[in-house]
C-alpha positions in Angstrom: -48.3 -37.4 -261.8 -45.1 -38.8 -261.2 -45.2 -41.9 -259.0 -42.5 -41.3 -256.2 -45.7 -38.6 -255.0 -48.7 -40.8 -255.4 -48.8 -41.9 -252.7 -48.3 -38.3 -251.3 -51.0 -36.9 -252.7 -53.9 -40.0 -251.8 -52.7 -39.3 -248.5 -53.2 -35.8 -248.4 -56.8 -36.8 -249.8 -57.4 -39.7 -247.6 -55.6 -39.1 -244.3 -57.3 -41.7 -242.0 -56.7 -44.7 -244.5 -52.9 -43.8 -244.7 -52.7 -43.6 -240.7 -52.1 -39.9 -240.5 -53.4 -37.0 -238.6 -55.6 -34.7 -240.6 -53.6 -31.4 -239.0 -50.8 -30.6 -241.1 -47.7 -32.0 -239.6 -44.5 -29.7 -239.1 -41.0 -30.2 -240.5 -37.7 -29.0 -239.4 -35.5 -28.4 -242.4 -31.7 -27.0 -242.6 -33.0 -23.6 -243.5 -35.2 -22.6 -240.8 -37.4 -23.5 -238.2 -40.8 -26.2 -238.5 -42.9 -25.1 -241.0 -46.2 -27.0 -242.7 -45.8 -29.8 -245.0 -45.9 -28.8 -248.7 -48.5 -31.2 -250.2 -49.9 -30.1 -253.8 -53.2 -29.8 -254.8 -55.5 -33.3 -255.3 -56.7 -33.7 -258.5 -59.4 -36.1 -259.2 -59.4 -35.9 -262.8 -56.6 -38.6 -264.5 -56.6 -35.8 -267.6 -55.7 -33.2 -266.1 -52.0 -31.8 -266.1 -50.7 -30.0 -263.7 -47.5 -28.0 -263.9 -45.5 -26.3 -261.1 -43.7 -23.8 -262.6 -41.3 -20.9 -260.6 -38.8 -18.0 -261.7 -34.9 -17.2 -261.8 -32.7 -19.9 -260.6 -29.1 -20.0 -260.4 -27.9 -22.3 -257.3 -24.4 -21.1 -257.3 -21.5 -19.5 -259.1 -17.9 -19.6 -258.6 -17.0 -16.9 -260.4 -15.0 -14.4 -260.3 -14.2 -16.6 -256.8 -15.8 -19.1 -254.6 -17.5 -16.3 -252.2 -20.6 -16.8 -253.6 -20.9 -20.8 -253.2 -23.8 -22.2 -250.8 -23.2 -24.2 -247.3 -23.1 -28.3 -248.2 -22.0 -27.2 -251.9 -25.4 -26.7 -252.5 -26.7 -30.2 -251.6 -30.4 -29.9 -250.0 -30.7 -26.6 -251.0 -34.1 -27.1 -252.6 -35.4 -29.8 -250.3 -38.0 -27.7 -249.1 -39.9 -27.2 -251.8 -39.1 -30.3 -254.0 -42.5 -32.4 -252.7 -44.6 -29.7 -254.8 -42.2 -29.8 -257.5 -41.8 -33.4 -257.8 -45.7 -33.8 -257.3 -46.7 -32.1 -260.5 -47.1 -33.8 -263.9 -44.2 -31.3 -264.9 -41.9 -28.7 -263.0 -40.3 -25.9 -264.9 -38.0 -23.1 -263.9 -35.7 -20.1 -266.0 -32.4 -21.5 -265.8 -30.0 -18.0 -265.3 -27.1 -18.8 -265.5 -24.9 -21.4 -268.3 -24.0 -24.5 -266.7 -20.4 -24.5 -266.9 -17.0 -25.1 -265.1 -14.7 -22.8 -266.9 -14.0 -20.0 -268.6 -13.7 -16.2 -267.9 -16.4 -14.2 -269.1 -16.4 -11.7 -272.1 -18.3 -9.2 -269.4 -15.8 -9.3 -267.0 -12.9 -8.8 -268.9 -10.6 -6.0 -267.2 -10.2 -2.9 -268.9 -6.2 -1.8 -270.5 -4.8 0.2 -267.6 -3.9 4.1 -269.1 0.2 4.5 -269.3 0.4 8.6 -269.0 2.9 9.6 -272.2 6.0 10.9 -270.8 7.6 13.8 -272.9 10.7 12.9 -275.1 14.0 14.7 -273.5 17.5 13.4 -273.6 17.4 12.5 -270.2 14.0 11.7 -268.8 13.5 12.0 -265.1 11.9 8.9 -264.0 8.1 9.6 -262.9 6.3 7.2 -260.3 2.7 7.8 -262.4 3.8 6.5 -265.4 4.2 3.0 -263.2 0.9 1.3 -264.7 -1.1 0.8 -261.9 -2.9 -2.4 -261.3 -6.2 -2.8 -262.7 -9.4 -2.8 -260.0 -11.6 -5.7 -259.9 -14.7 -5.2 -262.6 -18.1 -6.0 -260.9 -20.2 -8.0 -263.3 -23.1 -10.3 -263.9 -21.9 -13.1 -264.8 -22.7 -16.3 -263.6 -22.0 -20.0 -264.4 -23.5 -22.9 -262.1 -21.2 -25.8 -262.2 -22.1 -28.8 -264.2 -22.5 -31.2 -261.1 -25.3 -28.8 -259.6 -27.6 -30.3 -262.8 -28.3 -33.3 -260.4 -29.5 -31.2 -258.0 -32.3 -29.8 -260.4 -33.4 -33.2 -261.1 -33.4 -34.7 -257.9 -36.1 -31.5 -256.9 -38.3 -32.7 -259.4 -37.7 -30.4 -262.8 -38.4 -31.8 -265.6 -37.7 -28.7 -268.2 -35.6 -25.8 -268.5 -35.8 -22.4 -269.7 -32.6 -21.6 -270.9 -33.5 -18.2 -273.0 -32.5 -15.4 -271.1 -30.0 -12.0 -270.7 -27.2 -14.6 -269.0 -27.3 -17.3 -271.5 -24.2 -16.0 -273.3 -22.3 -14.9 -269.7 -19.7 -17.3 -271.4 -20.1 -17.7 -274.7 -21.2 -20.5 -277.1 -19.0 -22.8 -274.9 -21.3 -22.1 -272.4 -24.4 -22.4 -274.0 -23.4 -26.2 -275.3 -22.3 -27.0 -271.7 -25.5 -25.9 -270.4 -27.4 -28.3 -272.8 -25.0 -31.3 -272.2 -25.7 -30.7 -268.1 -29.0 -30.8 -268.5 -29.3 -33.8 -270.9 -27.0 -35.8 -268.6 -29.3 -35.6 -266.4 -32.6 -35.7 -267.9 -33.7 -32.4 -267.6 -34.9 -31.0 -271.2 -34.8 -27.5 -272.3 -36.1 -24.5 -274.0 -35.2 -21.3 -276.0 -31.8 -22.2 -276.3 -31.5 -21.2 -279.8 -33.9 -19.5 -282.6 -34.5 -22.9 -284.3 -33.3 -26.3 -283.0 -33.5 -26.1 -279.6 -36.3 -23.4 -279.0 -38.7 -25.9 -277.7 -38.8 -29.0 -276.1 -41.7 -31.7 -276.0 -42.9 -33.4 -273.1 -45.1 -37.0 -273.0 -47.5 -36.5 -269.9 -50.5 -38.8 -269.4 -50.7 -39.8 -273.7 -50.2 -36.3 -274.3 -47.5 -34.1 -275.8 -46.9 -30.9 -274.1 -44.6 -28.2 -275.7 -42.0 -25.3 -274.3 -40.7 -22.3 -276.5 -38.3 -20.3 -274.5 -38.3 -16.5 -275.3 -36.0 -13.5 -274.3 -34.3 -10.4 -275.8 -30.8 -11.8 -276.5 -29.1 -12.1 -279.8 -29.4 -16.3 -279.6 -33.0 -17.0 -277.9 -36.4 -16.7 -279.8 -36.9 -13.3 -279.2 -40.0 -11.5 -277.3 -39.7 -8.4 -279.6 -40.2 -10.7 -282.7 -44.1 -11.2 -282.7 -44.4 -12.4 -286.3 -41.4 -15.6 -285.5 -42.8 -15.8 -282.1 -46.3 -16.6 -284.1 -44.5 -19.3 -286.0 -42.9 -21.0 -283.7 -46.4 -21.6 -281.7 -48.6 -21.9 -284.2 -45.4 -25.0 -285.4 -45.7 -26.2 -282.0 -49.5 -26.3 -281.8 -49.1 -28.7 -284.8 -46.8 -30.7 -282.9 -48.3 -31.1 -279.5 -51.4 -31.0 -277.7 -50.9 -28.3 -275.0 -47.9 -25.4 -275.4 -46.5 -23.6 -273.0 -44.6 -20.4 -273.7 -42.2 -19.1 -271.2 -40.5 -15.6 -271.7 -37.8 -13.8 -270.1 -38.4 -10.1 -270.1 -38.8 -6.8 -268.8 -37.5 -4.0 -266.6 -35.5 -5.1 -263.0 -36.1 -4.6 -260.0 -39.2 -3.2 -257.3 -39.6 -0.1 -259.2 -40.9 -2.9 -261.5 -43.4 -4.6 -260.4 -46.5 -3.5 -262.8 -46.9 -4.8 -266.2 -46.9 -1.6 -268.5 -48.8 -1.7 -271.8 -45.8 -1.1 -273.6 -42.2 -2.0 -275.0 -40.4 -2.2 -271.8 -36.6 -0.5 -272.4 -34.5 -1.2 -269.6 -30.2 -1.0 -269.7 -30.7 0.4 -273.1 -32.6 -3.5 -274.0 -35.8 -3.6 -275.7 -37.5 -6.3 -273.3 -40.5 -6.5 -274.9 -44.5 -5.5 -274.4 -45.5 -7.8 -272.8 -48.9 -8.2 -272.8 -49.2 -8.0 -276.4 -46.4 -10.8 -276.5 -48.4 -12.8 -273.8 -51.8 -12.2 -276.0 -50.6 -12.7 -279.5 -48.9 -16.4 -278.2 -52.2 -17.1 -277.3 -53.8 -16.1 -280.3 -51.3 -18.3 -281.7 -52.2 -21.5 -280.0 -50.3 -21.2 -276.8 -52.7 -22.4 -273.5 -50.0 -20.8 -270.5 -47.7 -17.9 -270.7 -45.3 -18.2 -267.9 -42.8 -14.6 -267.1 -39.7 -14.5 -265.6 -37.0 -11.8 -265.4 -37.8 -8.7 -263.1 -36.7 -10.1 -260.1 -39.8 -9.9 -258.8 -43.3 -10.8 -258.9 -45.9 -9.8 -261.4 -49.5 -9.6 -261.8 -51.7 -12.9 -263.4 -54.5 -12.5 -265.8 -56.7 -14.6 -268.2 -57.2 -14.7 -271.8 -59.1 -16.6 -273.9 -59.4 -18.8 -271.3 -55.4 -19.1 -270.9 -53.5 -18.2 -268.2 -50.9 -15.5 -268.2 -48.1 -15.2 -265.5 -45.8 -12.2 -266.1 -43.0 -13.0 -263.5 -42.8 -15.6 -261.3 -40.1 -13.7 -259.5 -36.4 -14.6 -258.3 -36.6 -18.7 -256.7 -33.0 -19.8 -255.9 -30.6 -17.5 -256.9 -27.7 -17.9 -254.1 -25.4 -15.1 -253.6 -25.9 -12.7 -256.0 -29.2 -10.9 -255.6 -29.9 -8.8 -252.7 -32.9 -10.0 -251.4 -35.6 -7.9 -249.2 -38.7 -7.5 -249.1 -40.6 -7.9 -252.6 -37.0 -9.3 -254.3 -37.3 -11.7 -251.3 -40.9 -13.1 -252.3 -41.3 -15.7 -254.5 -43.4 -18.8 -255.6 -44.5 -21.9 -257.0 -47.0 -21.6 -259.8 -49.5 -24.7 -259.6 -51.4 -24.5 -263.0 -53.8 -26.8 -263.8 -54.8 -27.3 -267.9 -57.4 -29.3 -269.2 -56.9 -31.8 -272.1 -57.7 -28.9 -274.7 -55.3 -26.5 -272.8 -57.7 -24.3 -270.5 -57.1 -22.8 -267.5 -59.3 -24.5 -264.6 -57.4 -23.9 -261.8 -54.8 -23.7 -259.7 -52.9 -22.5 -256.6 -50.0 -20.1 -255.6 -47.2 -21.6 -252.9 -45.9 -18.8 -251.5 -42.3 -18.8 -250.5 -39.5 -16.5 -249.2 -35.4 -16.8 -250.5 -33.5 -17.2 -246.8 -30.4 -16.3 -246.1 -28.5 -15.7 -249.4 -30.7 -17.2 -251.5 -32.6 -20.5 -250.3 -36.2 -20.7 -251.2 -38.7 -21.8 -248.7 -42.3 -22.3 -247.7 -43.8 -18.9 -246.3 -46.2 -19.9 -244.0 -47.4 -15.6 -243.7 -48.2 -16.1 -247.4 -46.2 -12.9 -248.7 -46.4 -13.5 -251.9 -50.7 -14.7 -252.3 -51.1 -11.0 -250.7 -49.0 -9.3 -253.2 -50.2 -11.5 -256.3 -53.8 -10.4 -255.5 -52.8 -6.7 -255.0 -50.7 -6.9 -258.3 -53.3 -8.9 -260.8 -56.4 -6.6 -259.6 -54.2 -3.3 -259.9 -52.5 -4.2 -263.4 -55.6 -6.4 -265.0 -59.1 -5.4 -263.0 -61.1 -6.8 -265.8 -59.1 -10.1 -266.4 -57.5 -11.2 -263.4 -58.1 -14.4 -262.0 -59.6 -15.1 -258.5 -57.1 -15.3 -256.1 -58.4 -16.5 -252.8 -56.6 -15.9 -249.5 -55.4 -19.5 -249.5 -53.2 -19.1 -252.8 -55.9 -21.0 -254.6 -56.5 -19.6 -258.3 -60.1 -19.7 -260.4 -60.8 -18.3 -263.4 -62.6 -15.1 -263.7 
């Protein structure tokens, strides 16, 4: 557990000896009104790891224009929820967008405007519509988080990135290196950012070595549709560390979305992957927790061999782009808790709502606990975990 929470977390154990009330006490933050203190679970046992893990994030981007940039230039945007982030062994998220401060992307780029042919006569009459006309703006998803919101990340409490997903090449290999340098400036490590050297990242946590493989179904990440390499790189990993984590970017968009089909997903014309036999042949693998990110919303849980699988972990910070209502609008902290050997023994759900444009915070109603349960007994009756009204996860 990282030490800036210790003390935190005794408290929230032992409330009289630290001199507090044992009613939670509210908060006002910048985003909204008082709200109960985030405190993480206690755990008694020194070997466990936890990990706090959460979906899409992309903080800002000035591109095409600076429209889309957050109040404070992003500065306390993810104050209300760092104290479970920074309380957990390790904190991951899916990093969508390249860190970078430059650059037009290949999306965007305007289409040649059509000069009509005029006819060839000795004296052509001048015609207004063969005037080129001025090309419209393209709308595009592109996105590119500037280099100094990296700090802001680590200040929150991550510790690893996902960097394998459908924006990773928004702007090119330039972007791609950027992003790494960002996030190594600032001690942030990260995963899937290419098919070999940087596809996963290994952690030291409590005498132990915990790997990340990033997945998605680009032309640069390990890719989810590739089950033979994807068995490689874990079963590689396995050798390497003591407890892997997978993370994979992949499937269909959007609230039409939200149950996990037994099938190859195909959405824009993208193969983006079965998912559950990704998720289970991983596991079969060697990996101990599948984490999903990628519809923009939240996804049913289930267990597997004793491993826990998360199929999206829905939008968390994604300011500006997204529109964001109702189930786009839910979203989450994961808590997972792994034993030593990697098992699933527990865990919790922190529910949270984007405000505004795209701020996450602390949803005291619990949106997203009720549509976890609903999700993970609908998609996965016979393998979901216990969900309990709280947020609080057991294994089946």
């Amino acid at each position: 557990m990282k030490l800036e929470y210790a003390l935190l977390l005794t408290c929230s154990v032992w409330s009289a000896a630290c001199g507090l009330s044992t009613s939670p006490q509210p908060v006002v933050s910048a985003q909204g009104p008082a709200s109960a203190r985030p405190a993480p679970t206690p755990i008694a046992d020194e070997n466990i790891i936890s990990i706090a893990a959460v979906g899409d994030i992309m903080l800002a981007s000035p591109f095409p224009d600076d429209t889309r940039m957050p109040p404070n230039d992003g500065r306390g945007m993810l104050d209300a929820v760092a104290p479970i982030l920074s309380a957990a062994d390790i904190a991951f998220g899916n990093m969508e967008a390249p860190i970078i401060d430059t650059g037009i992307s290949p999306k965007c780029k305007p289409k040649e405007p059509k000069v009509p042919k005029l006819p060839v006569t000795p004296t052509p009459t001048p015609d207004p519509s063969a005037t080129p006309k001025k090309p419209e703006p393209v709308r595009c998803y592109a996105f590119r988080m500037p280099t100094r919101y990296a700090k802001y990340l680590k200040e929150a409490g991550f510790d690893v990135m996902s960097v394998a997903n459908n924006h990773a090449l928004d702007f090119g290999e330039a972007g791609r290196v950027s992003t790494r340098k960002a996030l190594d400036a600032v001690g942030v490590r990260h995963a899937g950012a290419d098919r070999a050297k940087f596809s996963t990242a290994i952690l030291d946590v409590k005498g132990k070595k915990v790997a990340f493989i990033g997945f998605a179904h680009n032309a640069v990440s390990p890719n989810v549709n590739d089950l033979a390499a994807a068995r490689r790189l874990v079963a590689a990993a396995e050798k390497a560390a003591d407890i892997v984590v997978v993370s994979f970017h992949g499937g269909a968009e959007g609230s039409a979305y939200q149950n996990v089909p037994k099938q190859t997903e195909v959405f824009f014309g993208e193969k983006r992957g079965n998912l559950p036999l990704f998720a289970r042949t991983v596991i079969d693998a060697g990996a101990d927790l599948v984490l999903g990110h990628g519809p923009h919303v939240l996804r049913g849980m289930e267990i597997y061999k004793g491993r826990l699988i998360a199929y999206s972990l829905g939008n968390f910070a994604t300011y500006g782009w997204f529109s964001l209502k109702n189930e786009t609008a839910l979203t989450m902290i994961l808590e997972a808790h792994l034993a030593p050997d990697g098992r699933f023994i527990g865990g919790r759900i922190h529910p949270g709502r984007q405000t505004g444009r795209g701020i996450p915070a602390l949803d005291p109603d619990g949106g997203a606990i009720a549509k976890l349960r609903s999700l993970s007994s609908q998609d996965f009756p016979a393998s979901a975990p216990s969900i309990a009204p709280d947020g609080t996860i057991q294994a089946p």
